[in-house]
N, C-alpha and C positions, 0 to 999 in steps of 0.2 A: 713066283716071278723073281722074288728075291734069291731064291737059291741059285736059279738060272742066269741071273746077272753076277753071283760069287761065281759060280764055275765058267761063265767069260771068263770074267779077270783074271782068275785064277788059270787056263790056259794061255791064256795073252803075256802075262806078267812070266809065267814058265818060257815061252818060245821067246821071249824077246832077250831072258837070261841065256836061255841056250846059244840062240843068235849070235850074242854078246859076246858070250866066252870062247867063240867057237872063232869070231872074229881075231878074238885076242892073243889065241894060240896062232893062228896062221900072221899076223902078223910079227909076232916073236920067230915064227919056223921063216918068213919072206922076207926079216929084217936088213934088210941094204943090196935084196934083190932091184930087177930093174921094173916089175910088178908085186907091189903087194897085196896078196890074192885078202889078208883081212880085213885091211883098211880099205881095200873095195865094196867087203861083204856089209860093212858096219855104215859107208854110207848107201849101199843099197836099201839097208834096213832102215834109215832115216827118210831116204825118199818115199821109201813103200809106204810108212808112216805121217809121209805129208799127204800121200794120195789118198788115204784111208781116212782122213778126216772129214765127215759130213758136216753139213749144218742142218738144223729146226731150229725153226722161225717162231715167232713167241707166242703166235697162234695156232700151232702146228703139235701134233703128237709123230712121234716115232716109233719103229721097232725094227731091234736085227732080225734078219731075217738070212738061217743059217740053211743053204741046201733047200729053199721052199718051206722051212718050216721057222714059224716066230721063236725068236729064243727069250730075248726079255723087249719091253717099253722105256726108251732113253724120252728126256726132258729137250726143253730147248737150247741153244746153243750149239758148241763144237762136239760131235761125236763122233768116235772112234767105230770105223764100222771096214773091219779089214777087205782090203780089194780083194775079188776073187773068189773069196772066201763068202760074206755076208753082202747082203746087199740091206740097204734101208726102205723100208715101207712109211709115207708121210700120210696122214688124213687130220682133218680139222680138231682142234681142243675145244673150239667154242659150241655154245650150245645153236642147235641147229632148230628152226622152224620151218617145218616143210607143208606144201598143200600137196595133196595127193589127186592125185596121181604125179603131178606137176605144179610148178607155177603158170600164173595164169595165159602168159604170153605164149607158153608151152602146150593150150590146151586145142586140140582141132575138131570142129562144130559142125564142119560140113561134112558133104556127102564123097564117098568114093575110098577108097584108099586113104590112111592115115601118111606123108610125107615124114621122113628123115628128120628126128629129134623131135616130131610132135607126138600129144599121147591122146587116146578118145576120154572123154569125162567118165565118170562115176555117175551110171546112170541108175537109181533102183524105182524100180517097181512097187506102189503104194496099194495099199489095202482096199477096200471098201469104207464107207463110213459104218460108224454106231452107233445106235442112241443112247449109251452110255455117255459118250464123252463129253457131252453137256455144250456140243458145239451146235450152233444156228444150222439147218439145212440147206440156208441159201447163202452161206459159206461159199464163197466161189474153188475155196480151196479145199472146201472137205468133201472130195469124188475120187475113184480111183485114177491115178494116172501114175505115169513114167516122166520124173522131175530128176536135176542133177543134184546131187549131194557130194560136197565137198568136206573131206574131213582134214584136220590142219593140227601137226600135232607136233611138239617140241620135246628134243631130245639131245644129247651130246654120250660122247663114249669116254668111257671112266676106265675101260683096262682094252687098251688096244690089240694087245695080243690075245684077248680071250675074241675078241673082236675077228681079228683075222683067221682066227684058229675055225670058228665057228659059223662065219657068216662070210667074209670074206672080202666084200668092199659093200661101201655104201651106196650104191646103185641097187645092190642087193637088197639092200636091209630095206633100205626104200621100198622092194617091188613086194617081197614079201609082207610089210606093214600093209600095205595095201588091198594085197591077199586076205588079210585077218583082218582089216576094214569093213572090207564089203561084204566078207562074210556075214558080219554081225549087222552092219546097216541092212542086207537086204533080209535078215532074218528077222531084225527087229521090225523093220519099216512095213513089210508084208502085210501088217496085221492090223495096219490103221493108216488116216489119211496126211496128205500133209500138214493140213490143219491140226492136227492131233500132237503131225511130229514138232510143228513150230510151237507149240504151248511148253513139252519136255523137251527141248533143245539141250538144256543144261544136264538133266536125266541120262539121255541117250550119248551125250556126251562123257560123262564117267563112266557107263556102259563100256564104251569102244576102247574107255582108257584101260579098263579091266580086259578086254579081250587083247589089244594090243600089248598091254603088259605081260599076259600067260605066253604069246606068242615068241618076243623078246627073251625071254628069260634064261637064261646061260648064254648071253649072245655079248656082255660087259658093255652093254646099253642103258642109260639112265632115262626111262620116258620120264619125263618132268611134266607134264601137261596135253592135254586131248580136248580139244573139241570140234562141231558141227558146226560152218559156216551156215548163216540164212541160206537156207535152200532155193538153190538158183533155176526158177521155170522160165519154158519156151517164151522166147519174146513176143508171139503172137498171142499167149495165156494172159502174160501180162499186160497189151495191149488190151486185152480186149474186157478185162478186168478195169483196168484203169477208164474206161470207157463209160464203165456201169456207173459209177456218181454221178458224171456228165448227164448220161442217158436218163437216171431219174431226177435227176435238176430238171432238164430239161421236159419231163411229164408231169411232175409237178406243177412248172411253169404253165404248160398248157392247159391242165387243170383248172389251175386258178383263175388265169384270162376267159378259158369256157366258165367258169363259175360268174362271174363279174360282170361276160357278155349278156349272161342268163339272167342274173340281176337286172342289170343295167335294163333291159327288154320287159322285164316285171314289169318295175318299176316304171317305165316309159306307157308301157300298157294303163297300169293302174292310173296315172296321172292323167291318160288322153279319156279314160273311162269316167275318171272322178268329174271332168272338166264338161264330157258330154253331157255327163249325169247334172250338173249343178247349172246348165244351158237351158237342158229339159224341164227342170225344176225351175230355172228364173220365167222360162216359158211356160209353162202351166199356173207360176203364183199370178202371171204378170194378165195369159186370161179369164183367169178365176175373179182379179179384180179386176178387167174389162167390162165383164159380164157385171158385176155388181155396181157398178160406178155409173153404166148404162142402165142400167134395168132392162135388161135383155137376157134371153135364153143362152145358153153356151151354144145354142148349133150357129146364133147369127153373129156371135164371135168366132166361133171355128172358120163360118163361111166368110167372114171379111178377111182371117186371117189366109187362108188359102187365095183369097181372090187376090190379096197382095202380094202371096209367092208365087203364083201362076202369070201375075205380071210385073214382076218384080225387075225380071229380065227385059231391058230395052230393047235388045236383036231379037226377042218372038213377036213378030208380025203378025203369023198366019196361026188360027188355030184350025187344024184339021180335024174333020169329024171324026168320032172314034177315038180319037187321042184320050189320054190323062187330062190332057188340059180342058178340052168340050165340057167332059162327064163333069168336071168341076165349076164350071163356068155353070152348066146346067141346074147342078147341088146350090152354088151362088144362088141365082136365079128362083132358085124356089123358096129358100130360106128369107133372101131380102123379101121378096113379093109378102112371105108368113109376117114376115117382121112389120112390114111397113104397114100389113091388114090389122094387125093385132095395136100397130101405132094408132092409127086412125081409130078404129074403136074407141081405145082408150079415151080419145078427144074427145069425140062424139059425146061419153059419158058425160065428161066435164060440163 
């Protein structure tokens, strides 16, 4: 580049001598004519040389650009870049971070046709799982599917004329990186889930820095850095993901309430059980010592006890034959009569 900027000047600095002298003779040959064809020629040469002066801007690279092809890269400021003859090529100095395919304002989601300046995602296709990879199977992420990958990678141009010579504009370089992106994402990503790919994020990112770099290379591009954006899935995947902690709060919750209800029902059992039980129990201590307190048999305790639940109730008036209630009124009946036979003896003895 250096030698192509001496052989400018070196032509420039020749034509303008020429110019010069050439001015200087016709003004000594047109001296006190009523046109002086020199003194025309020398400020032609002055105006041609105000019009040829460009500018770059101090974020800006330049290059002459002689007949379509780059000759050298000028810095910022005023540059001589002959009308006619050379025209200037401007692109950015500063280092550039791009998401690929676009930025994100730039990217189009729907269905149909892609519109004028938008670009479709980076979509790759994922693998199966493995039972290598030492991920959970109920992983919602580790299954095959087709999730967007975004790769995001910083760069700027260090010789802009190797730049132009080879690639051509940055639109280009752009679609091309792109090209050798996806290459390598969908060759690598092919062969495992996303699960797999979000653990070596940082991996598969030096990866693409490597593929992207071989790509580049004689193109006076600097990749400065490479990597893999969080892998951006369908909003319904993630909906519906996001749903699952919900979903087993929520089963656990019921769980616990049916465990509790289950309890609670035990427990309510066991207590109405314990309480019948210890009823029964006050009821058998209480005519066990009826029977003994009287000196009587247990049937003429059983029978007064019966005789007092069978008319315990105020509203039974009537008892009908046949009923519960007769057959016991009857049992009554035989047992008093035994009792009060067995009384009476006993007197007698006396």
């Amino acid at each position: 580049m250096d030698e192509r900027k001496k052989m400018f000047w070196m032509w420039v600095v020749g034509l303008y001598l020429l110019i010069t002298l050439v001015s200087v003779v016709l003004s000594v040959i047109f001296h006190g004519a009523e046109w002086n064809w020199g003194l025309a020629l020398f400020l032609a040469l002055v105006l041609y040389t105000i019009a040829s002066l460009k500018t770059v801007g101090p974020t800006e690279l330049g290059a002459r650009v002689f007949l379509g092809r780059p000759i050298d890269q000028v810095s910022s400021g005023f540059v001589f870049v002959p009308t006619g003859i050379f025209t200037l090529e401007i692109a950015t100095r500063l280092v550039v971070q791009d998401e690929l395919p676009s930025d994100p304002e730039n990217i189009f989601r729907g269905d149909g046709p892609v519109p004028k300046g938008m670009f479709p995602p980076i979509r790759i296709p994922f693998g199966p799982p493995s039972k290598d990879d030492g991920i959970p199977p109920d992983d919602p992420y580790n299954a095959r599917m087709v999730a967007e990958v975004v790769p995001v990678i910083t760069w700027h141009i260090e010789d802009f004329v190797m730049f132009l010579t080879t690639i051509g504009s940055i639109t280009e370089a752009r679609r091309q990186m792109e090209d050798a992106a996806i290459a390598m994402l969908t060759e690598a990503f092919a062969k495992i889930t996303p699960a797999a790919a979000l653990m070596d994020l940082a991996k598969h990112s030096d990866i693409l820095k490597d593929a992207i770099d071989k790509k580049v290379l004689g193109w006076g591009i600097n990749l400065k850095s490479s990597k893999i954006k969080p892998i951006n899935f369908s909003h319904t995947l993630n909906t519906a993901i996001l749903e699952v902690p919900e979903a087993t709060v929520k089963a656990k919750a019921a769980i616990i309430i049916a465990e509790g209800e289950k309890r609670k029902r035990t427990l309510e059992g066991e207590g109405a059980g314990a309480a019948e039980k210890a009823v029964l129990d006050g009821r058998t201590a209480g005519l066990k010592n009826m029977s003994a307190e009287l000196n009587i048999s247990g049937n003429a305790v059983l029978a007064a006890e019966t005789a007092r639940g069978v008319t315990n109730n105020p509203g039974q008036k009537t008892i009908i034959a046949g009923s519960g209630g007769f057959k016991d009124l009857a049992v009554i009946g035989a047992v008093l009569g035994e009792t009060l036979t067995n009384g009476k003896e006993a007197k007698n003895a006396v």
